[in-house]
Residue frames as a rotation matrix with the C-alpha (Angstrom) as fourth column:
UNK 1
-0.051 -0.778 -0.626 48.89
-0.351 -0.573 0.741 58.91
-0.935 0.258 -0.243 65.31
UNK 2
-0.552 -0.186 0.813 48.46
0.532 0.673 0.514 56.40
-0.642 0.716 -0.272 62.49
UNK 3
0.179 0.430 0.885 45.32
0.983 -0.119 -0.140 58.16
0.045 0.895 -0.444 60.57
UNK 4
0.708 -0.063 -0.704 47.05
-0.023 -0.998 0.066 61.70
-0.706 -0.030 -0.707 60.95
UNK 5
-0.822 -0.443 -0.358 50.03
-0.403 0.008 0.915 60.69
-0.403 0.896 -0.185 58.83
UNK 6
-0.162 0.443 0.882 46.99
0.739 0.647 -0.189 58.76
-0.654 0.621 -0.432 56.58
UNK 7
0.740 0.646 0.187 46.09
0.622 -0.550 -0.557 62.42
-0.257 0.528 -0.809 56.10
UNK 8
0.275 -0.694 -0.665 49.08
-0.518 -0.690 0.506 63.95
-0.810 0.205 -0.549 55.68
UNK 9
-0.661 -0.452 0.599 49.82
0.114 0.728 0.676 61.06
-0.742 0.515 -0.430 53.28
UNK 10
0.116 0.959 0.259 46.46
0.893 0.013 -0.449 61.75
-0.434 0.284 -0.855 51.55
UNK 11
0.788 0.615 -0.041 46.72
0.536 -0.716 -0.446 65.02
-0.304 0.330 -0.894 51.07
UNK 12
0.257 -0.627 -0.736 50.02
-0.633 -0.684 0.362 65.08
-0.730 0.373 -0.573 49.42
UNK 13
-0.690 -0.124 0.713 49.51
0.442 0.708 0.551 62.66
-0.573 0.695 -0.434 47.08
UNK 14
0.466 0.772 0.433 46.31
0.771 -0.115 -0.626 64.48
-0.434 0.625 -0.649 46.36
UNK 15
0.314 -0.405 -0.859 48.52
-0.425 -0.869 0.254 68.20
-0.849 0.285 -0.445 45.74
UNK 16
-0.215 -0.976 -0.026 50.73
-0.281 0.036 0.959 66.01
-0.935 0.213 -0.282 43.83
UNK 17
-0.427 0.724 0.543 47.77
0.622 0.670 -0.404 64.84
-0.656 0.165 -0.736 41.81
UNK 18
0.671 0.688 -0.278 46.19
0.609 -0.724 -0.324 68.12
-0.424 0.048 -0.904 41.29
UNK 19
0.269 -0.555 -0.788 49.34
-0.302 -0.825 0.478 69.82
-0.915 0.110 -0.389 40.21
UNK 20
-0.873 -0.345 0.345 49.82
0.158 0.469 0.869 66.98
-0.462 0.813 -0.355 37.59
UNK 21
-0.143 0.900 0.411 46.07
0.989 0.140 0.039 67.26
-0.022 0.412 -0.911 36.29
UNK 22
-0.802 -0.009 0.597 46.45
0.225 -0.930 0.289 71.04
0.553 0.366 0.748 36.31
UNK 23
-0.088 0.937 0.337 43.78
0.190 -0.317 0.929 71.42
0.978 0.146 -0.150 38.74
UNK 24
-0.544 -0.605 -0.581 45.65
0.792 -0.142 -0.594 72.74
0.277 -0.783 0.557 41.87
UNK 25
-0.935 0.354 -0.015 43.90
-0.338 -0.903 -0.266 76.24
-0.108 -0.244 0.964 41.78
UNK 26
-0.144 0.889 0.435 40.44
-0.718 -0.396 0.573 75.34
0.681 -0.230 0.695 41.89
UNK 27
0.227 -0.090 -0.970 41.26
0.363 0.932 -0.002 72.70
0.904 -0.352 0.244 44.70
UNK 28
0.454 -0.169 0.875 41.37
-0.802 -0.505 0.319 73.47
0.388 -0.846 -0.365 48.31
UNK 29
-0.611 -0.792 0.018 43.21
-0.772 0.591 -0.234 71.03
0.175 -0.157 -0.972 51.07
UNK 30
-0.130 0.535 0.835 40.21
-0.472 0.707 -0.527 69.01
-0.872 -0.463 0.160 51.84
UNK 31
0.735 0.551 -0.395 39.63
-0.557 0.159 -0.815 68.30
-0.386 0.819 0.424 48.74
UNK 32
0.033 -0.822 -0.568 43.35
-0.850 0.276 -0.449 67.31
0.526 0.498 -0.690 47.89
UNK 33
-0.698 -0.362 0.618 43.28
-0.701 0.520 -0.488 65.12
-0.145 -0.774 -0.616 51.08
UNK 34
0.333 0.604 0.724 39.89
-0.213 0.796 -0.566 62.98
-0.919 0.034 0.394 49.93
UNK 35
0.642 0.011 -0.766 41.35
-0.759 0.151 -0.634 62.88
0.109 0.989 0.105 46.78
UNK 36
-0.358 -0.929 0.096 44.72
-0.881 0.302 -0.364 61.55
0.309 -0.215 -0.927 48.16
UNK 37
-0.152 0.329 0.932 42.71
-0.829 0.471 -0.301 59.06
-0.538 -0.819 0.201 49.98
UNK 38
0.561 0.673 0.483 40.44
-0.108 0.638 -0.763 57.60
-0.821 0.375 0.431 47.92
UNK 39
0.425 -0.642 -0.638 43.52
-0.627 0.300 -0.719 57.61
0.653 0.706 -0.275 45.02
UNK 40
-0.663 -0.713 -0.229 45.39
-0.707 0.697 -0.121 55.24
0.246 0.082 -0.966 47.23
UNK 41
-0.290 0.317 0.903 42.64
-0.464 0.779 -0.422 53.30
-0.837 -0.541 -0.079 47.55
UNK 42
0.772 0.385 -0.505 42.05
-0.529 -0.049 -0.847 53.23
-0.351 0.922 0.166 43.75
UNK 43
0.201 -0.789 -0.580 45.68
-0.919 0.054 -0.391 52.90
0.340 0.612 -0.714 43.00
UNK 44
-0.349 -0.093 0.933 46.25
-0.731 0.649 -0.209 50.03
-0.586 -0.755 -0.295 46.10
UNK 45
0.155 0.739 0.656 43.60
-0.215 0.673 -0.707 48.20
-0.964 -0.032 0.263 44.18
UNK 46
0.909 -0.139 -0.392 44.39
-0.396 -0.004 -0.918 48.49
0.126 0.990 -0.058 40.49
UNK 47
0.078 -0.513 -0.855 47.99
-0.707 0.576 -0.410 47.38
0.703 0.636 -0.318 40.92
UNK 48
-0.517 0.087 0.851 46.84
-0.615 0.654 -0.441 44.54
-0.595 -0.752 -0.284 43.24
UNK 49
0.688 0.462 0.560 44.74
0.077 0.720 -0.689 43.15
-0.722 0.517 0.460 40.27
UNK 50
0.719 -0.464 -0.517 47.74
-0.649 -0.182 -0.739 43.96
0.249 0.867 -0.432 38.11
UNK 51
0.874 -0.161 -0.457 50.07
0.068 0.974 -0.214 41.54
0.480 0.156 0.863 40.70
UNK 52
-0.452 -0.788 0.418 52.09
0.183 -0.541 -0.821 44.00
0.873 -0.295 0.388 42.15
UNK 53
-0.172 0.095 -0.981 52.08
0.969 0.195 -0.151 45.30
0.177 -0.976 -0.125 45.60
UNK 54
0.718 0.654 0.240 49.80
0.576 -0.751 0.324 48.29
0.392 -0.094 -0.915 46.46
UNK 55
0.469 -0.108 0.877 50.03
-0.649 -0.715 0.259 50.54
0.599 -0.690 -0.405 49.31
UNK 56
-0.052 -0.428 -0.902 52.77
0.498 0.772 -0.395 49.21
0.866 -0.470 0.173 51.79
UNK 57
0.132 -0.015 -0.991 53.09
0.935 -0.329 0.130 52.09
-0.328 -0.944 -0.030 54.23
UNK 58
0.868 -0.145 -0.475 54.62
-0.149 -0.988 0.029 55.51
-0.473 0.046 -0.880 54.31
UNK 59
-0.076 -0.968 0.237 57.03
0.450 0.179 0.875 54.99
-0.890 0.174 0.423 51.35
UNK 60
-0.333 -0.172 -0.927 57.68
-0.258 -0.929 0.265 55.93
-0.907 0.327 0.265 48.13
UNK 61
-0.985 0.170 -0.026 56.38
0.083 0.604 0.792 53.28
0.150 0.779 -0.609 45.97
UNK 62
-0.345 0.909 -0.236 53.15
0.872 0.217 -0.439 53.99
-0.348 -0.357 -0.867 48.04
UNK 63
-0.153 0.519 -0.841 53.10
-0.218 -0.848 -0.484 57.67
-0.964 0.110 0.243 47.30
UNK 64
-0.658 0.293 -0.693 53.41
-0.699 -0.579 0.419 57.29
-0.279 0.761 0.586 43.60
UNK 65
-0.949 0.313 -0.033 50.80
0.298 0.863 -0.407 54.52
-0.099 -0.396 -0.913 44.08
UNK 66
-0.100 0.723 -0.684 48.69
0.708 -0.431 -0.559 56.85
-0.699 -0.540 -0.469 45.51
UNK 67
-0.136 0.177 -0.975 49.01
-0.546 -0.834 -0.075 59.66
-0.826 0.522 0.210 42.80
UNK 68
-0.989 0.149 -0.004 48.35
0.089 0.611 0.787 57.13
0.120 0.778 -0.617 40.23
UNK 69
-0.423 0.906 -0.035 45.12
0.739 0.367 0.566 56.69
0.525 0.213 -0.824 41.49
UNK 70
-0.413 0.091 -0.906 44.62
0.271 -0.937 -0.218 60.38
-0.869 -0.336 0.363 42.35
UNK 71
-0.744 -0.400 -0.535 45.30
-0.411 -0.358 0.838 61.22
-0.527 0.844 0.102 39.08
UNK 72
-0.902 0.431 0.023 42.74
0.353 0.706 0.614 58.45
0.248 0.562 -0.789 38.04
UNK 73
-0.126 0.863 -0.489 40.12
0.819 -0.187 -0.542 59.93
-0.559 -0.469 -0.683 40.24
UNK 74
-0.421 -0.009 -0.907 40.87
-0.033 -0.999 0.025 63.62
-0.906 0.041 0.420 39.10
UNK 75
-0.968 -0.025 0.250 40.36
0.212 0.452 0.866 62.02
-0.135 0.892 -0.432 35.40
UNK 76
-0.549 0.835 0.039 37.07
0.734 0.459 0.500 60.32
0.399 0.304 -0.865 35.76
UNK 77
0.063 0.455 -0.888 35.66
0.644 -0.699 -0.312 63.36
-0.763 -0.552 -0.337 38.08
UNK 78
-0.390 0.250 -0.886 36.32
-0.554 -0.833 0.008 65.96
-0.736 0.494 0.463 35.25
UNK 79
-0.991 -0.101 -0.086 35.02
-0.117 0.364 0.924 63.13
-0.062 0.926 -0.373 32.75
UNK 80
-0.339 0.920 -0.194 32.11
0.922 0.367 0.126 62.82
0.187 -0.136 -0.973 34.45
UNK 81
-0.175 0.316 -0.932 31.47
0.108 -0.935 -0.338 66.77
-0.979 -0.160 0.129 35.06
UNK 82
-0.856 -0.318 -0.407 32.02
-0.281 -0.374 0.884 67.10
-0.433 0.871 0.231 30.78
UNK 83
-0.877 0.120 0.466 29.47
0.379 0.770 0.514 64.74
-0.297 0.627 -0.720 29.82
């Protein structure tokens, strides 16, 4: 049960991500859901070297955690498509 909510967690952090970065339409759910991922594993980690406490669980300080580093991912992915 634990890495179904991971993906349900995942892949609404990634929507939530994708709607902030404007880049909902050209984004499907699989895509929102590795985003979602791999943002809380970005975000977890950035404010863990910042001193603060990542990802705790299924809360709300985790989701916007997690769309932080969405958002970061969505970033560097179109920065790195531009170049």
């Amino acid at each position: 049960m634990g890495i179904l909510l991971w993906i349900i967690f995942g892949a609404l952090a990634g929507w939530i991500a994708s709607v902030i970065m404007k880049t909902n339409s050209s984004q499907d759910t699989m895509t929102d859901i590795i985003l979602g991922v791999v943002g809380a594993v970005v975000g977890g980690f950035l404010m863990g070297s910042l001193g603060q406490s990542g990802i705790t669980g299924f809360n709300v300080s985790s989701l916007i955690v997690a769309v932080i580093g969405s958002t970061i991912v969505i970033y560097l992915g179109r920065a790195m498509r531009h170049r």
